[in-house]
N, C-alpha and C positions, 0 to 999 in steps of 0.2 A: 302243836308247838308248846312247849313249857315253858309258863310266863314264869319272865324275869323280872326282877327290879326293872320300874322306867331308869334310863341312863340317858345322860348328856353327852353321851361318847362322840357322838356322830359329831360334834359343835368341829373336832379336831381333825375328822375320819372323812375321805373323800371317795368316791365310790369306786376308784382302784378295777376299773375295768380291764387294765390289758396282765395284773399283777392276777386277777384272780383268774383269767385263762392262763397263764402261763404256770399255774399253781396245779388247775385242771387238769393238764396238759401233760405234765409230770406226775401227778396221782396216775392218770392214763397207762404211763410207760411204765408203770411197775413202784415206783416209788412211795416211802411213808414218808410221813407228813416229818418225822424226827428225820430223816436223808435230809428231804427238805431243808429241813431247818438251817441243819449243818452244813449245805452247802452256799446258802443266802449269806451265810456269815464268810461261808471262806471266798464265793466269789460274787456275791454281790449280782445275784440273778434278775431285782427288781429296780437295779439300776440308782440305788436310793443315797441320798446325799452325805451323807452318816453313817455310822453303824447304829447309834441308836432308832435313828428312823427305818434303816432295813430293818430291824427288830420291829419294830411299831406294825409296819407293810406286814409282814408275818404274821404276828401274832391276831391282826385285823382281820386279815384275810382266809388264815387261817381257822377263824373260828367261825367265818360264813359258811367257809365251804363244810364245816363237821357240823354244819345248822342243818344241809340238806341230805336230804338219803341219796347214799352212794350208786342208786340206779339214775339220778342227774349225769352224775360225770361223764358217762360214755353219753349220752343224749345230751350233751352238751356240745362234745366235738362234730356231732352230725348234723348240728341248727346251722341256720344262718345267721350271720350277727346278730338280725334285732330279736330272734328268740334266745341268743345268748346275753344279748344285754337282760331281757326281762329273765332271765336263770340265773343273774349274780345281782339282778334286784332282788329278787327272792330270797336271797343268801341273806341280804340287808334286812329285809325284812322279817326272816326267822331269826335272827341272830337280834335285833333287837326290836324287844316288848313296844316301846310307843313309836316308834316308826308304822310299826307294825297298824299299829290302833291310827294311825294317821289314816293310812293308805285305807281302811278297812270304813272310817269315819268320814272324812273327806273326799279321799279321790272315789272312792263306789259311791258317797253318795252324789258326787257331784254326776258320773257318767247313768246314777240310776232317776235324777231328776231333771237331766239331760242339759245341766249346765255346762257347756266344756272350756272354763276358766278356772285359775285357784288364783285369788287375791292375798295378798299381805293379810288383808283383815280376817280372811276363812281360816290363814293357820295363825292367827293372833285370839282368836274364836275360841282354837280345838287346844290351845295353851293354856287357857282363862279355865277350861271347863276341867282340864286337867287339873289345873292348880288347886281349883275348887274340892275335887273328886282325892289326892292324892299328897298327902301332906310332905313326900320327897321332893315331887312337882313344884309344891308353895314356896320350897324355901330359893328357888332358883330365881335372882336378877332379871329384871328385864333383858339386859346384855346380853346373859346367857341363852335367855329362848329367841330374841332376835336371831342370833349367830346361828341357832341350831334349825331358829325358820330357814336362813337362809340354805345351809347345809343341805336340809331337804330337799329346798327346789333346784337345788346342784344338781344333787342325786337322782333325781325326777328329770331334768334337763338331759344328762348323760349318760341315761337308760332309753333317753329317746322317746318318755312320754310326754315330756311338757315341751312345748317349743322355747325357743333360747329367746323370744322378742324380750323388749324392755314391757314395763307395765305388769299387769297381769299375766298371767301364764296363762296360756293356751292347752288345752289337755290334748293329746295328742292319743287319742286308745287303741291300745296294744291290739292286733291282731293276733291272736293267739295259735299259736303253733297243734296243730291236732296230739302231735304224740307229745305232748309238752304239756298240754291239757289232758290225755290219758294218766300219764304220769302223777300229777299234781294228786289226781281223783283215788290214784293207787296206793299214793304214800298219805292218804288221808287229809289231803291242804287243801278241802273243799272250799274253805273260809278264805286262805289265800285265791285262790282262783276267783273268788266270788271279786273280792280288794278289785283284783287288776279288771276284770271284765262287768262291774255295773251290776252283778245280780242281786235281787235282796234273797 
C-alpha cells in the first residue's frame, strides 16, 4: 500500500456498503469508472440527496475501489455478504493511511491479546500516540478525532466486525473467506490480512 498523508476524511465518509457493490457491479459489466461517472451525474445511480453529494458518493468510493487490485472485483461478486463486507473494508483501509494503522494497531492487537472489545479510551490511546508521532495529527481538535473515533466504529460496526451494543464494542472476528485470503496473499496485503485476522 503507498502511504498517504493521515487524513480526517472518514470524519464525513460513511462506509457506503451498497454504493460500493453497485460500483463493483458495473466495473463487472464492462464499464469505466469515467461511464460511471457520467452516468451518477445523469441518473443518479447512488440514489444521493444532491448533486453534490452524488459527486462526494463517487469520488469516495471511487477511490477505494482503485485502492484494490482489480483481481477483487470478480471475487467480489462470488463472496457472500460478509466476505463482501470485509472486501469494501479493505477498500477503506487501503485508501486511507491511518485507518489503516488503526485496524493494524488496535483491532490485531486487540484479537492477538485476545481482548475482544475496543473502548472509547483504546482509540482515544491510538489518537494521543498519533498526535505525538505526527505533527498533521497534532494540529487536529479534539472534535475532530472524537467524530472520526466515532466514524470508525460505524465503519467497524457496518462491516460486521464490531457489534452494534451500546458501551464498548464487542469485536466480532471476521472469518476469513479462503480465496479472499489467497488473494490478499497474491496481491501482497500480507499486513492487511494479518489487521483483520490477529496475526503478529
Amino acid at each position: 500500500m503507498a502511504r498517504k498523508q493521515y487524513s480526517a476524511g472518514m470524519v464525513k465518509l460513511p462506509f457506503w456498503f451498497s454504493e460500493f457493490k453497485k460500483m463493483i457491479s458495473l466495473l463487472n459489466s464492462g464499464m469505466s469508472l469515467s461511464e460511471i461517472k457520467i452516468l451518477n451525474l445523469k441518473e443518479n445511480i447512488f440514489s444521493a440527496p444532491t448533486e453534490a453529494r452524488a459527486k462526494q458518493i463517487f469520488n469516495t468510493v471511487s477511490t477505494r475501489v482503485k485502492a484494490l487490485d482489480s483481481s477483487f472485483y470478480n471475487l467480489f461478486e462470488q463472496c457472500d455478504i460478509a466476505s463482501q463486507k470485509l472486501i469494501a473494508l479493505i477498500a477503506v483501509m487501503e485508501s486511507d493511511t491511518l485507518f489503516f494503522d488503526f485496524m493494524y494497531e488496535v483491532y490485531r492487537e486487540k484479537l492477538i491479546i485476545g481482548i475482544d472489545e475496543i473502548t472509547d479510551s483504546d482509540i482515544s490511546v491510538f489518537f494521543k500516540d498519533k498526535q505525538l508521532q505526527n505533527e498533521r495529527v497534532a494540529k487536529w481538535t479534539d472534535h475532530t478525532l472524537k467524530t472520526l473515533g466515532k466514524s470508525y466504529k460505524t465503519v467497524l460496526m457496518e462491516s460486521s466486525i464490531l457489534d452494534r451494543t451500546s458501551g464498548a464494542k464487542k469485536i466480532m472476528k471476521p472469518i476469513m473467506d479462503q480465496s479472499l485470503e489467497l488473494n490478499l496473499k497474491n496481491c501482497g496485503m500480507e499486513m492487511t490480512l494479518r489487521a483483520l485476522t490477529g496475526v503478529r
